[in-house]
VMD Tcl script that builds the backbone (N, CA, C; Angstrom):
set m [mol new atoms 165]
animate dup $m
set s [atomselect $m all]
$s set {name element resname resid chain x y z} {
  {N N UNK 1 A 94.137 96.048 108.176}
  {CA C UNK 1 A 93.453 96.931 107.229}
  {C C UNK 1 A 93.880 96.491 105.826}
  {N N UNK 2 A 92.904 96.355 105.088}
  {CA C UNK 2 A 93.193 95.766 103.655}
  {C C UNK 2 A 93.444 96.825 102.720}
  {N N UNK 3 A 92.714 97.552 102.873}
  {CA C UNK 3 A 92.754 98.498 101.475}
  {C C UNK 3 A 93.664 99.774 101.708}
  {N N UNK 4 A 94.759 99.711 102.685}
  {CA C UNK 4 A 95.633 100.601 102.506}
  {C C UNK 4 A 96.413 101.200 101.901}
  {N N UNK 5 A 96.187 102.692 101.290}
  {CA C UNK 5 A 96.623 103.386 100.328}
  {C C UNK 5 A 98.455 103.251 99.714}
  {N N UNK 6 A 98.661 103.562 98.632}
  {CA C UNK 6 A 100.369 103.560 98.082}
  {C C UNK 6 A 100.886 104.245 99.438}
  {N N UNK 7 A 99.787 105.982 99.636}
  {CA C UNK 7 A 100.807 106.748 100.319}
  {C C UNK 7 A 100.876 106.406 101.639}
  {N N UNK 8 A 99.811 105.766 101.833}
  {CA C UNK 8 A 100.366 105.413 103.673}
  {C C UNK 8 A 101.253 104.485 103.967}
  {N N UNK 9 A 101.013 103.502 102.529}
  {CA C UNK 9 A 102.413 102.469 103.174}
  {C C UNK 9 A 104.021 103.207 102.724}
  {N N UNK 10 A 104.146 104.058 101.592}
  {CA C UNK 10 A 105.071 104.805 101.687}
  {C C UNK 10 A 105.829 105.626 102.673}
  {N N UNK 11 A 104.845 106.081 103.407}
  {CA C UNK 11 A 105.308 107.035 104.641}
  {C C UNK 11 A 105.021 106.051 106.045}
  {N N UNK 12 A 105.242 104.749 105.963}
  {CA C UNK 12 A 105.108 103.718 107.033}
  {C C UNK 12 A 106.631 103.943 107.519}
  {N N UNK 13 A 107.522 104.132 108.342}
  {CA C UNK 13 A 108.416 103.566 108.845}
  {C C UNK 13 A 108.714 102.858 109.076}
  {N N UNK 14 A 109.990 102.736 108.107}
  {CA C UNK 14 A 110.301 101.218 108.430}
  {C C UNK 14 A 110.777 100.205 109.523}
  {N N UNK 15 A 110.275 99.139 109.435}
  {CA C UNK 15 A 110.387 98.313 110.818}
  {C C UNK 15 A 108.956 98.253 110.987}
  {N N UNK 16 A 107.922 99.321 110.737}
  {CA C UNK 16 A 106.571 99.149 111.618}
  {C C UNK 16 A 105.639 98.054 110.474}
  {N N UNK 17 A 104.736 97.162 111.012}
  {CA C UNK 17 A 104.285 96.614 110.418}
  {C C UNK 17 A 102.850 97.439 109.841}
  {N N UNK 18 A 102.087 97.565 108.435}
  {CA C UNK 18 A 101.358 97.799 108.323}
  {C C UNK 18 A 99.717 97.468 108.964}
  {N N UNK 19 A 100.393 96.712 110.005}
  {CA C UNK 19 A 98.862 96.105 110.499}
  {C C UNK 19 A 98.854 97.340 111.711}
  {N N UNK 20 A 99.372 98.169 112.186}
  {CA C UNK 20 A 99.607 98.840 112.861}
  {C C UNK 20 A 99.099 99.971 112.374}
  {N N UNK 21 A 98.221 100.374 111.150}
  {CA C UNK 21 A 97.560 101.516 110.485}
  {C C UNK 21 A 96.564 101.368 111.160}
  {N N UNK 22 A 96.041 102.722 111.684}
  {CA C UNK 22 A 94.421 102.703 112.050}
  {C C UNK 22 A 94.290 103.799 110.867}
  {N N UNK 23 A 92.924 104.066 110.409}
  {CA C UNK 23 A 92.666 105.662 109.280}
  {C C UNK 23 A 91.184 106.136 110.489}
  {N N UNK 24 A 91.521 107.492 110.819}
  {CA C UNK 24 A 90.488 107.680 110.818}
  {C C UNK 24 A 89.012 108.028 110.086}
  {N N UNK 25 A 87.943 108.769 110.338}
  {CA C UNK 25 A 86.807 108.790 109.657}
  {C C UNK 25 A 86.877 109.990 108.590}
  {N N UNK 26 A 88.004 110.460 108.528}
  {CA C UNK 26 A 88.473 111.481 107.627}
  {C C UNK 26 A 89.008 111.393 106.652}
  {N N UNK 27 A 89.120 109.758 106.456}
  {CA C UNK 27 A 90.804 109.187 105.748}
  {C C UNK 27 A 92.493 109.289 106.150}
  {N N UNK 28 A 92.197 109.538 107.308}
  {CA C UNK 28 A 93.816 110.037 107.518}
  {C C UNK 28 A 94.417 109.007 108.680}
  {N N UNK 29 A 95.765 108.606 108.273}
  {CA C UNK 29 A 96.188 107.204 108.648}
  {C C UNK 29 A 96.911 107.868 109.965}
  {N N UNK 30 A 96.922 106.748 110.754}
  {CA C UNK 30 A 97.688 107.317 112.031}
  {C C UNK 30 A 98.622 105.809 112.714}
  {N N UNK 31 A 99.248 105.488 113.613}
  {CA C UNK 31 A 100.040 104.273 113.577}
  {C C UNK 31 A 99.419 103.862 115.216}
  {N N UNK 32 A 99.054 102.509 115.438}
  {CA C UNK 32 A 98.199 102.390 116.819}
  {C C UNK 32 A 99.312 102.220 117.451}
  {N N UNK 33 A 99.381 102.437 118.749}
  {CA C UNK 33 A 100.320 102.341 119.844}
  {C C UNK 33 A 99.188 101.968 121.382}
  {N N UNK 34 A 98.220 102.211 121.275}
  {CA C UNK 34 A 97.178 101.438 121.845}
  {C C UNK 34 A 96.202 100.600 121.934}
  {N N UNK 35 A 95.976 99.533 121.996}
  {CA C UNK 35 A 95.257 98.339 121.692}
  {C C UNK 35 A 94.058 98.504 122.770}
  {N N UNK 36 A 92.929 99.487 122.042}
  {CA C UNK 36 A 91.877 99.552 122.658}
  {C C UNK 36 A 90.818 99.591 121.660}
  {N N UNK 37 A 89.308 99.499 122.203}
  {CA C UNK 37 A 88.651 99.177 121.725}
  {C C UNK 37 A 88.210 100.214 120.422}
  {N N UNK 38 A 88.746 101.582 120.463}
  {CA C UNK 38 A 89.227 102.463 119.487}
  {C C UNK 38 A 90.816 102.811 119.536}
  {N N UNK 39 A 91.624 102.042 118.419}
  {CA C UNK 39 A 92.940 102.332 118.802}
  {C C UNK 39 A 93.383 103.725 118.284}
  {N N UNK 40 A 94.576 104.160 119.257}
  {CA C UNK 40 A 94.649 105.599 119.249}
  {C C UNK 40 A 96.150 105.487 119.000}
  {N N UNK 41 A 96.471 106.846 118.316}
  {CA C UNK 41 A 98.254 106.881 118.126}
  {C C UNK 41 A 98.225 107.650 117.124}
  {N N UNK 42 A 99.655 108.242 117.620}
  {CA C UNK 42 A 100.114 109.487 116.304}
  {C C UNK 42 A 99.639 109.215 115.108}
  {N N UNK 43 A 99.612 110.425 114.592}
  {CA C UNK 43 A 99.056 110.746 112.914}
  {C C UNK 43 A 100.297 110.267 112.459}
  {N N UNK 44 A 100.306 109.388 110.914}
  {CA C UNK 44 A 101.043 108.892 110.105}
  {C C UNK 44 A 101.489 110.271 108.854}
  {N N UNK 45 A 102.961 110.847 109.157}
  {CA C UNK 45 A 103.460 111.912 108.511}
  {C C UNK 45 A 104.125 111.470 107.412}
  {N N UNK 46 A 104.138 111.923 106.065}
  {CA C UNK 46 A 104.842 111.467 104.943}
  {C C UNK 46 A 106.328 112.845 105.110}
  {N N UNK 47 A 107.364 112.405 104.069}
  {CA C UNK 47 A 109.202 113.231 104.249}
  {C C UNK 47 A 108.632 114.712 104.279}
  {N N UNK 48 A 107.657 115.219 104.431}
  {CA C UNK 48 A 107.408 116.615 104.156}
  {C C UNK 48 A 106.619 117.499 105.725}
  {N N UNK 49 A 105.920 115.744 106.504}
  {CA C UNK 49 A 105.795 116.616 107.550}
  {C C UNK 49 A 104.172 116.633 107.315}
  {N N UNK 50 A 103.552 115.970 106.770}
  {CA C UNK 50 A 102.111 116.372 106.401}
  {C C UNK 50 A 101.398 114.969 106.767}
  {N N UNK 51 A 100.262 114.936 107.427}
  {CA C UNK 51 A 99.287 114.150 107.853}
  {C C UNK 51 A 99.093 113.231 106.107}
  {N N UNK 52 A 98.957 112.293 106.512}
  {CA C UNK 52 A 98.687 110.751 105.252}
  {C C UNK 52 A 97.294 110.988 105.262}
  {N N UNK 53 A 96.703 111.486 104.294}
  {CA C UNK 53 A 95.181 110.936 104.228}
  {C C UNK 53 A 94.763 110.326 102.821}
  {N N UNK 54 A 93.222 109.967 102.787}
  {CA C UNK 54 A 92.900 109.443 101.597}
  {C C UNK 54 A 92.086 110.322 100.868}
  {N N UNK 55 A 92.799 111.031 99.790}
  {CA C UNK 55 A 91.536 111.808 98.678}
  {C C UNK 55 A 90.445 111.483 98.348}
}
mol reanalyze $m
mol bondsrecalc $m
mol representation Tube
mol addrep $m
């Protein structure tokens, strides 16, 4: 994913590679843990506990 936001790579954990962002159709980043033809995996949380999305 190219155009990934300040805040999602901020609230990336570290170690995980950013190629590992999926966003869904909402804007809101989540981290793939399944390599399917729609990849699926937890919502990406920033230090507060709140879903990453794009304004």
């Amino acid at each position: 994913m190219n155009d990934v936001s300040p805040a999602a790579l901020a609230a990336l954990p570290e170690g995980i590679d950013p190629a590992f962002l999926i966003r869904d159709p909402n804007g809101c980043y989540g981290i793939a843990i399944e390599d399917a033809e729609v990849p699926t995996g937890p919502p990406l949380r920033d230090v507060f506990g709140n879903v990453v999305c794009d304004t």
